[in-house]
C-alpha positions in Angstrom: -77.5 83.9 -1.0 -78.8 85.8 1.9 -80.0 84.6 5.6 -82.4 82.0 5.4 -86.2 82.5 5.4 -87.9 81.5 9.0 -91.0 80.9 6.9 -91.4 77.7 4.7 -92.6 79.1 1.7 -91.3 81.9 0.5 -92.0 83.7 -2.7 -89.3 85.8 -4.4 -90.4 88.7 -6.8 -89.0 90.4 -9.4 -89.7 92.5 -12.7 -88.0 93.3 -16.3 -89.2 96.3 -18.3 -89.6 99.3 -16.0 -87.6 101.5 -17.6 -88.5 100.8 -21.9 -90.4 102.5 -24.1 -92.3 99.9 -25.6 -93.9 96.7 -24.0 -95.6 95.3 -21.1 -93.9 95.6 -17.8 -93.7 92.1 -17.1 -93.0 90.5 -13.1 -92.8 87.1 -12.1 -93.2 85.1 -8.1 -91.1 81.8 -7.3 -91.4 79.5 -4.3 -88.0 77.5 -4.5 -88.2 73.9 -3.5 -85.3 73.4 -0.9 -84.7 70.1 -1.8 -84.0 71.0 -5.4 -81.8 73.6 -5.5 -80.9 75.4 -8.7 -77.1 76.7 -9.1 -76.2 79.4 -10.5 -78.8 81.6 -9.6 -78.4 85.3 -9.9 -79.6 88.9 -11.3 -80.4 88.4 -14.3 -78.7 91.0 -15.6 -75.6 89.5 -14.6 -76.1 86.8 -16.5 -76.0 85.9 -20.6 -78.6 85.7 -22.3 -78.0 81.9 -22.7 -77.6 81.3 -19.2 -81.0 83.1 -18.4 -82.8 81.0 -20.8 -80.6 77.7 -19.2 -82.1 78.8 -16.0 -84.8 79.9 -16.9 -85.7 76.4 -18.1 -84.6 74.4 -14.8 -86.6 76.9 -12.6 -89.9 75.7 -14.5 -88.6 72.4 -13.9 -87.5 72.2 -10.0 -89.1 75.3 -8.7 -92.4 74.7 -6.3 -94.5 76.7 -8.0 -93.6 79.9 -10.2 -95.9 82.5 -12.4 -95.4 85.1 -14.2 -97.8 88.4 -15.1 -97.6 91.7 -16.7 -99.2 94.9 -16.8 -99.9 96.6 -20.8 -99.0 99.6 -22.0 -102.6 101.2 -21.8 -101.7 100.2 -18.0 -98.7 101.6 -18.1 -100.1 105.1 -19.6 -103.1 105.5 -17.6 -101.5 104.0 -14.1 -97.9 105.0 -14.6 -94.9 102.7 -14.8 -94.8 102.3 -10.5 -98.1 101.5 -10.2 -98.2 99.6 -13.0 -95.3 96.8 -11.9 -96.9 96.8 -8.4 -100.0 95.7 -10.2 -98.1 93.2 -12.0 -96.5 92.0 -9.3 -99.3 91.5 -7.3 -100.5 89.4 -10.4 -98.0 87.2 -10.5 -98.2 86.4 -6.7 -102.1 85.4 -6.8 -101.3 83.4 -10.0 -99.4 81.3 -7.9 -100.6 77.8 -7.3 -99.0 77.4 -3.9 -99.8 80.1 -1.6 -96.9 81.8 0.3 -95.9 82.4 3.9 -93.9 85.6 2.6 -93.1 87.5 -0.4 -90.0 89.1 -0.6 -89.7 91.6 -3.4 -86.7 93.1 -5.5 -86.1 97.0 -4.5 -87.7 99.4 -1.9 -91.7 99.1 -3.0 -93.9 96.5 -2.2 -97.7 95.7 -3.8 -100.1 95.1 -1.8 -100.9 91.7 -1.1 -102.9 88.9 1.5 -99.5 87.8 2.6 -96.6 88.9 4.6 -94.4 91.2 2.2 -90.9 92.6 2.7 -89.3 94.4 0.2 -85.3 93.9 -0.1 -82.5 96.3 -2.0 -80.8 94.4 -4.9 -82.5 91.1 -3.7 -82.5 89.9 -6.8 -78.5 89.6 -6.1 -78.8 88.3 -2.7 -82.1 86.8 -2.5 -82.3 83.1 -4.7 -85.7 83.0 -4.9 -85.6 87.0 -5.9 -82.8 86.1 -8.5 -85.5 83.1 -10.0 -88.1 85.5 -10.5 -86.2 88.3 -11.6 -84.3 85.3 -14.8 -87.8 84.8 -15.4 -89.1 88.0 -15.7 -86.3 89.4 -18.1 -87.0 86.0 -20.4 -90.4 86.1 -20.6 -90.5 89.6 -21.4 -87.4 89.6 -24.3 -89.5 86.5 -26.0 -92.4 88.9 -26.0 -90.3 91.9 -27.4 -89.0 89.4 -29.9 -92.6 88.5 -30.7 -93.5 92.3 -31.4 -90.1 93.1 -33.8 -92.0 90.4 -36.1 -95.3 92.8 -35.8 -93.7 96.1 -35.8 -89.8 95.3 -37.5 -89.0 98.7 -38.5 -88.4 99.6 -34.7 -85.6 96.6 -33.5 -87.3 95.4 -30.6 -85.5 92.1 -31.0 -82.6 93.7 -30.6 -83.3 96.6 -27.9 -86.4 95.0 -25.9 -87.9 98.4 -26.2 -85.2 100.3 -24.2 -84.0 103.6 -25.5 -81.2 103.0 -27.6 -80.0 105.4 -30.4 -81.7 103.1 -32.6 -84.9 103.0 -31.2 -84.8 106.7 -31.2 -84.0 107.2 -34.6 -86.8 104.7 -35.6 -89.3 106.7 -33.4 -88.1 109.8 -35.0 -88.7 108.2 -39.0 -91.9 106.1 -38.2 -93.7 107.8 -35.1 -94.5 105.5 -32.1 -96.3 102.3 -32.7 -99.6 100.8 -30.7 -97.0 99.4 -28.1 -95.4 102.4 -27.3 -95.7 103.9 -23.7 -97.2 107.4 -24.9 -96.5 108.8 -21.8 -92.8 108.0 -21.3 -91.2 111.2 -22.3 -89.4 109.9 -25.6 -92.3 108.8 -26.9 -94.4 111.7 -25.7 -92.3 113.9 -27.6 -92.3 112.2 -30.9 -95.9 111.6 -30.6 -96.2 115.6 -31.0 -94.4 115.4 -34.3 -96.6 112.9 -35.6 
């Protein structure tokens, strides 16, 4: 992983769900305990599905403190999806029951927050406690995209976790967008006319 922090707690953040058409945009903070490392730690989209849930697991377990928060689709719609994962990020930071020295957070945008706050490009590759945050993220959101397929099955979210597969289209096309559809993501937008 990267150059190590000169601060002793230091927060990685990350979030899954920017880009679907469906769901909350969900972000997560992780302070990594040194003296428990975790191995394997990367993107999360790198990784299985297995392995993420595997990781998942031992960051709960050995992490020094971890949270995750989201932002809904009414925030999505009336926000936009930007504003809307800063505001979950920022969430997810204050939810934290260890306060940090610094956040670092995955991309080129940072919320604004009480602490010190760096953004880093593709930290959730080179950043460990980025990577934690960004595993946890993309599980906690795929359980909740799992949850909603049992609400609203005709669409597959179990399968696509909103994002806009040719199935997902071609359900939004028969049955019109659902109450966890982002109404203004284009896709949706557009189908929502037709309805």
């Amino acid at each position: 992983m990267s150059r190590a922090a000169t601060f002793a707690l230091v927060a990685g953040v990350d979030e899954a769900g920017r880009g679907p058409l469906a769901g909350p945009v969900v972000a997560a903070a992780v302070i990594l305990d040194p003296h428990r490392p975790i191995a394997g730690l990367a993107d999360s989209k790198a990784l299985s599905a297995a392995r993420r849930e595997a990781l998942a697991a031992e960051i709960r377990k050995h992490a020094r403190a971890h949270a995750v928060a989201q932002a809904d689709v009414a925030e999505i719609d009336s926000l936009n999806i930007l504003h809307a994962t800063m505001l979950a990020m920022r969430r997810a930071v204050e939810a934290l029951r260890v306060a940090p020295d610094e956040v670092l957070v995955d991309g080129n945008r940072c919320p604004e927050l009480a602490y010190r706050v760096r953004a880093i490009v593709k930290g959730d590759r080179d950043v460990a406690a980025i990577s934690a945050a960004s595993i946890l993220a993309k599980t906690v959101r795929d359980a909740l995209l799992v949850e909603l397929d049992a609400v609203y099955p005709v669409y597959g979210f179990a399968q696509h976790k909103g994002y806009p597969t040719p199935g997902h289209l071609d359900a939004l096309a028969r049955h019109g967008p659902c109450a966890v559809h982002r109404r203004s993501f284009a896709p949706v937008a557009q189908r929502s006319l037709d309805w």
